[in-house]
N, C-alpha and C positions, 0 to 999 in steps of 0.2 A: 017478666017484669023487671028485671036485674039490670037486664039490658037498656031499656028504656030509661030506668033511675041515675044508670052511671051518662050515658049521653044527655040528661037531664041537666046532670052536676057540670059537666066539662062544657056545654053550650053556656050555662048560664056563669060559671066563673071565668071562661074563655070571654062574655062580654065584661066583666065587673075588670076581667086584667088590663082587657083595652081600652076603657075608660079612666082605669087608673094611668096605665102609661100613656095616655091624652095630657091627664093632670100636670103626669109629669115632663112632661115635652113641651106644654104650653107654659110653665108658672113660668114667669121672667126670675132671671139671676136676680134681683132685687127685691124680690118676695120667700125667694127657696128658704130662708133663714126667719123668716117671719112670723108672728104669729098665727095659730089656726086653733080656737079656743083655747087650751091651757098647751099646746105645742106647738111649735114650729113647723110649717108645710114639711120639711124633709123627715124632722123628726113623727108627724101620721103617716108620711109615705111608709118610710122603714116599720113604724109600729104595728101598722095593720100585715105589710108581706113578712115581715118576723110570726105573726101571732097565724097567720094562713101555715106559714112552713110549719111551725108548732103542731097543730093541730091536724097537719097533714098524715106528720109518724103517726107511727106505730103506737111508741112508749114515749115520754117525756126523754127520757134519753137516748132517743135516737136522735134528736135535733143537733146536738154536737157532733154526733160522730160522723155528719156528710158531706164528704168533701170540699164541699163549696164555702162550710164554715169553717174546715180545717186548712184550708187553700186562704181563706181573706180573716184567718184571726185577728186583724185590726179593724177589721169594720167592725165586729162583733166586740168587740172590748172584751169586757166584765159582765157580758151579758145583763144590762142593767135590767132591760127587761123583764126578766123575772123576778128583780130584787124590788122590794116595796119603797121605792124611793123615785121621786122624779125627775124625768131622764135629763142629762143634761149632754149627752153628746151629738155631735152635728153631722150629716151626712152629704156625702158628694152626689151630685144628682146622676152622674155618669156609674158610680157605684150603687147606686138605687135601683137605676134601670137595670143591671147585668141581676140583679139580685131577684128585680119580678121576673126575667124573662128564666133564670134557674127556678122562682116558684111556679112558676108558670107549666115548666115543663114539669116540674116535676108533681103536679097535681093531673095531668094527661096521664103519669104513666102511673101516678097511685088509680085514678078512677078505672084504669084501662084493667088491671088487676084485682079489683074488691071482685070477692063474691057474696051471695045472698049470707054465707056464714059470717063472713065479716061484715058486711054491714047491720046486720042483726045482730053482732055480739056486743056486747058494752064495753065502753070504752075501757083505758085505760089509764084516766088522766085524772089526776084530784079534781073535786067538786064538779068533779062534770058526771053524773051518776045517770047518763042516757046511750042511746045506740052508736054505731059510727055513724050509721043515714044521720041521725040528728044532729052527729057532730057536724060532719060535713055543713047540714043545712046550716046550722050555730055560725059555721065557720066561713060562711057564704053572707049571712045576714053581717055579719062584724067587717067584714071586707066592702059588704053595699054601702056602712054606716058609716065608714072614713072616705071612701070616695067620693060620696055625697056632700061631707064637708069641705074636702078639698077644691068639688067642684063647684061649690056654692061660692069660695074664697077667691075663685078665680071670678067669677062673674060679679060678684060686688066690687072687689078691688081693681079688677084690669079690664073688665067687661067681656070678659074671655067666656064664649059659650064651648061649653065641652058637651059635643053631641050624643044621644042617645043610643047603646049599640044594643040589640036587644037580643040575639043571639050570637056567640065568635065571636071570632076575633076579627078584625076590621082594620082596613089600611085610612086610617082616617087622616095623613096629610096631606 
């Protein structure tokens, strides 16, 4: 069953990454800074693959200590992120993209590794008081729930259809 669960996970955020980086390949330069309910398209791109990487560790402090944050500490700033205030910093769409395809990978080689103990065992993350499976799922639905905005923003504003990838990852241009 383990097996099944973890190709479960990696199929269906392998479509949710492709989708996103749809998003962000298609939004025009003239919308990247724009609004997207209370944020600007770059600022959900980054919030949702920020809160995927998050939720990917181990511990809450693992999120700093991986290379890719310690390599680009000025994308990350002050990790507003975590601080209760809203965000006000802008992202480059070129540094967004390296950032899904490091989440990306690095959700292959977390699910490539869980075992049935670790997915059964409870997290380790404040208020989140469930399994890792549910994290993972938690953490799957939050990723569906800004790409879905994203993609809505593009089809109202630019008429831009971002098509449907329903399993993987997908050569969609």
């Amino acid at each position: 069953m383990i097996t099944q669960f973890k190709e479960l996970l990696n199929h269906q955020f392998e479509a949710t990454f492709c989708t996103l980086n749809a998003c962000i390949d298609n939004c025009p330069d003239e919308s990247w800074n724009k609004p997207v309910v209370n944020l600007k398209f770059c600022q959900v791109a980054f919030h949702v693959l920020f809160f995927v990487d998050y939720y990917l560790c181990d511990t809450p402090e693992e999120l700093y200590e991986q290379p890719f944050h310690k390599d680009n500490a000025d994308f990350f700033g002050d990790y507003e992120e975590m601080q209760d205030r809203p965000q006000t910093m802008l992202y480059d769409k070129v540094k967004v993209s390296e950032y899904l395809q490091f989440v990306r990978n690095k959700a292959v080689e977390i699910f490539e590794r869980e075992t049935e103990a670790d997915v059964t065992a409870v997290t380790k993350f404040p208020r989140r008081t469930f399994t890792r499976a549910e994290q993972h799922v938690y953490n799957l639905r939050h990723l569906h729930h800004h790409v879905a905005q994203l993609s809505l923003r593009l089809r109202i504003d630019h008429q831009i259809d971002i098509p449907w990838v329903g399993v993987g990852w997908k050569d969609l241009s």
